[in-house]
C-alpha angles and dihedrals in degrees: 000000000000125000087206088114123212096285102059096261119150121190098258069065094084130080115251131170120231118236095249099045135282128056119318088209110201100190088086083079101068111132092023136094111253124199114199127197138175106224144200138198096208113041140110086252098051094110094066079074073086096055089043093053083047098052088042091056102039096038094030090086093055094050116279128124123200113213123189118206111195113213128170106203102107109085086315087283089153104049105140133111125257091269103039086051094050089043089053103049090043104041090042096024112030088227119185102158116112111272117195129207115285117278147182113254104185137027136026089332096038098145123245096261095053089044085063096041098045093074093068123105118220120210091287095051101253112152132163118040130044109253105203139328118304095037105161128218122169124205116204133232080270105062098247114107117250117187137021119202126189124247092261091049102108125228095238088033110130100248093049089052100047091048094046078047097059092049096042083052093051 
């Protein structure tokens, strides 16, 4: 299944705002393979902001982007401002992937991107709502989405890897 719709629209389609102001653009990632993830501050799952930041430096070169999304509809585990998000994944992660603003994942309000994400099966075969933070979608050099991984799916995990590789060898 590809979430390219009828009209030729990809997910880095859509209009997003970047966390500190201003467009996130993510046209400018045309051509390359994009992981999104919808990310909290304060989750469980909070520490695989390390693997991310790992993926985004070894594979960044080859052509992957890692994009965090903040969302805060998980038991509010992401309730911070623009600034105080960007603070906190730089000062305790080192972060230095794109973030964008914070968004609704899920629901009425459920932003664009996610509208065109959502559609996509994992492994298991879950499509439709978000689960949890950290849920992984990436979007290939082409703009479709090609693969979906859980929450508790790690970012170096094989399967991720294996999944960013392919893209990066195409």
């Amino acid at each position: 299944m590809t979430t390219v719709d009828s009209n030729g629209v990809s997910p880095l389609d859509v209009e997003i705002g970047a966390l500190q102001g201003g467009s996130a653009d993510l046209g400018q990632y045309a051509g390359r393979a994009v992981l999104v993830v919808n990310v909290a501050s304060k989750c469980g799952l909070t520490p695989q902001y390390t693997g991310l930041e790992r993926l985004h430096a070894q594979y960044g070169e080859r052509g992957l982007t890692v994009l965090g999304v903040p969302c805060n509809q998980f038991l509010g585990q992401e309730p911070g401002s623009a600034e105080e998000i960007a603070e906190f994944c730089s000062a305790t992660y080192g972060v230095s992937f794109p973030m964008t603003e914070k968004v609704e994942v899920n629901g009425e309000d459920r932003h664009p991107l996610y509208d065109r994400l959502v559609g996509f099966a994992d492994a298991e075969g879950h499509s439709g709502d978000i689960r949890w933070n950290f849920e992984k979608f990436l979007v290939g050099r082409d703009g479709k989405v090609v693969a979906r991984f859980s929450p508790q799916t790690e970012p170096e995990a094989a399967e991720l890897v294996a999944a960013v590789e392919a893209q990066l060898a195409g």
